[in-house]
C-alpha positions in Angstrom: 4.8 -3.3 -19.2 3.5 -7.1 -18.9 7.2 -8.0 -18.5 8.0 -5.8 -16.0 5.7 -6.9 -14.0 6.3 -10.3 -14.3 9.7 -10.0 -13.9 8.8 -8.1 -10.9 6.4 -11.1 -9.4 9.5 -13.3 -10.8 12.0 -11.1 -8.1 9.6 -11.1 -5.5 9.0 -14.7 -5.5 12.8 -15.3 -5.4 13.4 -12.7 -2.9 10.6 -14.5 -0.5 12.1 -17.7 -0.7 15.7 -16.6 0.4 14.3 -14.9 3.1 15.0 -11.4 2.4 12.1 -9.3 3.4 13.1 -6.0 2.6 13.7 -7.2 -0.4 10.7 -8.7 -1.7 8.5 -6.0 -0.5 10.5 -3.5 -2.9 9.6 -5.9 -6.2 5.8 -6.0 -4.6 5.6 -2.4 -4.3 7.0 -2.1 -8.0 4.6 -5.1 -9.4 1.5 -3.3 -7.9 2.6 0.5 -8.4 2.9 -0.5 -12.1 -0.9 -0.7 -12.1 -1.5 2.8 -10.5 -3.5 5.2 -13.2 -4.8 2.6 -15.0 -8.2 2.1 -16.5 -11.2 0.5 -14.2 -11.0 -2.3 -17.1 -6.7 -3.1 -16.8 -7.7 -2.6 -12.8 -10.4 -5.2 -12.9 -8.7 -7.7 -14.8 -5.7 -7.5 -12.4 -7.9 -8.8 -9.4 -6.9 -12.0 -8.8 -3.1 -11.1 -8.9 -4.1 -8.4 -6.7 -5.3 -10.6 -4.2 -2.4 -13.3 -4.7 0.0 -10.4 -3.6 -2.1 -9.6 -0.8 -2.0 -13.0 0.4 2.1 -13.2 -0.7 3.1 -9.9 1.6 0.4 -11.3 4.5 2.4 -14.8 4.8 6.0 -13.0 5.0 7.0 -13.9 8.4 8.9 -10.6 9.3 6.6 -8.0 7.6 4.0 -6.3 9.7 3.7 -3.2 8.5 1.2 -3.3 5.2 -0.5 -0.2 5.2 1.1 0.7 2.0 -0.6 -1.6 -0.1 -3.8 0.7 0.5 -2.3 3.0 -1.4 -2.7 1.6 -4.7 -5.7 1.9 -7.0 -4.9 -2.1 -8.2 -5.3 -2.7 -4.4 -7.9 -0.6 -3.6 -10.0 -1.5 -6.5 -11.0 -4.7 -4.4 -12.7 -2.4 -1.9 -15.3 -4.6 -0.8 -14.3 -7.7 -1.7 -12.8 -10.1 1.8 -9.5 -10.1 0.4 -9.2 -6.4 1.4 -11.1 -6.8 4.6 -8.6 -9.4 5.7 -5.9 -6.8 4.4 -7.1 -3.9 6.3 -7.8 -6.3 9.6 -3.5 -6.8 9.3 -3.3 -3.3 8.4 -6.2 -1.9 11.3 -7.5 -4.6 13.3 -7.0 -6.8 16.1 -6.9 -10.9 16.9 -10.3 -10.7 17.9 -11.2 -9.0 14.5 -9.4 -11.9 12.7 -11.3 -14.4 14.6 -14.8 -13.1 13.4 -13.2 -12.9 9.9 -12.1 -16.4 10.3 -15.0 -17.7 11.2 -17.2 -16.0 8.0 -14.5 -16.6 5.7 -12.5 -19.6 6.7 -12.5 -21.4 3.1 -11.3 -17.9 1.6 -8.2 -18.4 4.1 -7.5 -21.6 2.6 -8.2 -20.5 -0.8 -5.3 -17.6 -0.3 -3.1 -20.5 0.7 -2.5 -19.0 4.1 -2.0 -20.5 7.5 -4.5 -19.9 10.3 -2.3 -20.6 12.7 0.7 -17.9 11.2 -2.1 -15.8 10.7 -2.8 -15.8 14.3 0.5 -15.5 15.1 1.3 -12.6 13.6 -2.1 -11.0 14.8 -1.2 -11.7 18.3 2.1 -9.4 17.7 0.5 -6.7 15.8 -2.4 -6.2 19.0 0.5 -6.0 20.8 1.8 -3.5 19.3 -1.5 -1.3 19.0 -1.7 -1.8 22.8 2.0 -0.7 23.2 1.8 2.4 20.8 1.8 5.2 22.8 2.2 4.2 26.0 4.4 4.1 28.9 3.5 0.8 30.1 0.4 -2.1 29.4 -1.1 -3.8 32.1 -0.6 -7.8 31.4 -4.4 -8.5 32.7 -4.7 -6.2 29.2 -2.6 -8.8 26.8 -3.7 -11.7 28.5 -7.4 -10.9 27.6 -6.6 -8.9 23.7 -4.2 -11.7 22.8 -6.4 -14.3 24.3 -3.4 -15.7 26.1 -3.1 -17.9 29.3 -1.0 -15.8 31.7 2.0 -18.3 31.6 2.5 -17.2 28.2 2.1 -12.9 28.4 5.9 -12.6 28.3 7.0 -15.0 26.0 5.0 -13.1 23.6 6.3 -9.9 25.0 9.8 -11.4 24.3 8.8 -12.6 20.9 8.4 -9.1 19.6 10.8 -7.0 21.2 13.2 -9.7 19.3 11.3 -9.2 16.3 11.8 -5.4 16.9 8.4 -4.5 17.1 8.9 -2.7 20.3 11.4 -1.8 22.9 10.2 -2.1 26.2 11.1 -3.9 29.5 9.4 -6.6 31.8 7.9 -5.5 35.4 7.6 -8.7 36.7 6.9 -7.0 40.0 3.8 -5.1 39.0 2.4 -7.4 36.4 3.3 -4.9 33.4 5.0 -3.9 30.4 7.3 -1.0 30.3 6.9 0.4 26.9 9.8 2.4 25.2 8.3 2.2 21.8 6.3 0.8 19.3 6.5 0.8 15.9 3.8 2.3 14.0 1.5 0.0 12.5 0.0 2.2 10.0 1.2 6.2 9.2 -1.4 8.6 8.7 -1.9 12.3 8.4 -2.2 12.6 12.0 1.2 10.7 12.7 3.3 12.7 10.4 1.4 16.0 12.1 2.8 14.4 15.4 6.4 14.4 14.1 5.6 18.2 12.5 4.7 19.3 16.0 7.3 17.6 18.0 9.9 19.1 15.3 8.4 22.1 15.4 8.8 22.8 19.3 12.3 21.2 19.5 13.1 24.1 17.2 11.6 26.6 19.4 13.7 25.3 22.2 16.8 25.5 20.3 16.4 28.9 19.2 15.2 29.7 22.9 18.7 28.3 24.2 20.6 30.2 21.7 19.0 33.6 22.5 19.5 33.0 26.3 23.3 32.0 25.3 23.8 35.8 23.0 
């Protein structure tokens, strides 16, 4: 097993530095999955790589979405220590909850090897998104104040991640807004996949509606 999961940090590593997300994320997910069921002692003695791949899927440019790391017991066996706070923060919180965090725990920052600065970055773009999701359009006066923003700079943001794909939405120059299409989901929980179930649920009733009306 130690040489699976070595090659696995090996692959990720390799992945990371070409540039290929989607691909790195795969040989993280295997590299930490590996550790699921485990005893509290194998789990405690895998800490500090726990923490190194927290750190390794945080400074991946293109991934935002990191909730799935919670869901293994390597990951969540840190529960309590500021590695995971700063984890759930990209996985839950917003800038301004990663500028108190900074500012208690700015030597653990550099001690992860992460970039404030990236760090902010992709903060700003993942409160936009929370602001975004579920909504048919964000007021700019909003952005401007949750991304701590001067207002010159709202839609070059805006721009930013509809190019990153994070949402799909439209400039309203006009009314000082953003017209939201959709947002990625930033986390999916119980509730979200009840949403899905529901909306599934009565497109089916309308189907079967139309057919009856159609006999």
């Amino acid at each position: 097993m130690e040489q699976k999961r070595t090659l696995y940090k090996h692959f990720f590593e390799a992945a990371q530095q070409c540039e290929e997300s989607d691909f790195a994320m795969k040989f993280i997910f295997k590299y930490l999955g590996s550790f699921d069921g485990e005893s509290p002692e194998v789990l405690d003695a895998a800490r500090d790589s726990a923490i190194s791949c927290i750190s390794s899927v945080i400074k991946v440019p293109k991934v935002f979405q990191m909730d799935h790391l919670l869901d293994f017991d390597v990951v969540n066996n840190l529960n309590g220590h500021p590695s995971y706070d700063l984890l759930d923060i990209f996985v839950n919180g917003n800038l301004e909850d990663y500028y108190k965090f900074y500012g208690e725990n700015s030597d653990l920052i550099s001690k992860l090897d992460l970039d404030h600065n990236s760090n902010v970055r992709k903060m700003r773009l993942l409160t936009l998104i929370s602001l975004a999701h579920g909504k048919n359009e964000v007021e700019y006066s909003l952005i401007e104040t949750s991304l701590q923003l001067r207002r010159e700079d709202i839609e070059v943001w805006i721009i930013n991640a509809i190019g990153a794909e994070l949402l799909e939405g439209k400039l309203d120059q006009m009314n000082s807004k953003l017209l939201v299409r959709r947002a990625i989901y930033r986390n999916f929980s119980t509730s979200h996949w009840q949403q899905i179930y529901d909306r599934l649920s009565t497109w089916q009733a309308n189907i079967a509606s139309l057919l009856e009306s159609l006999e």
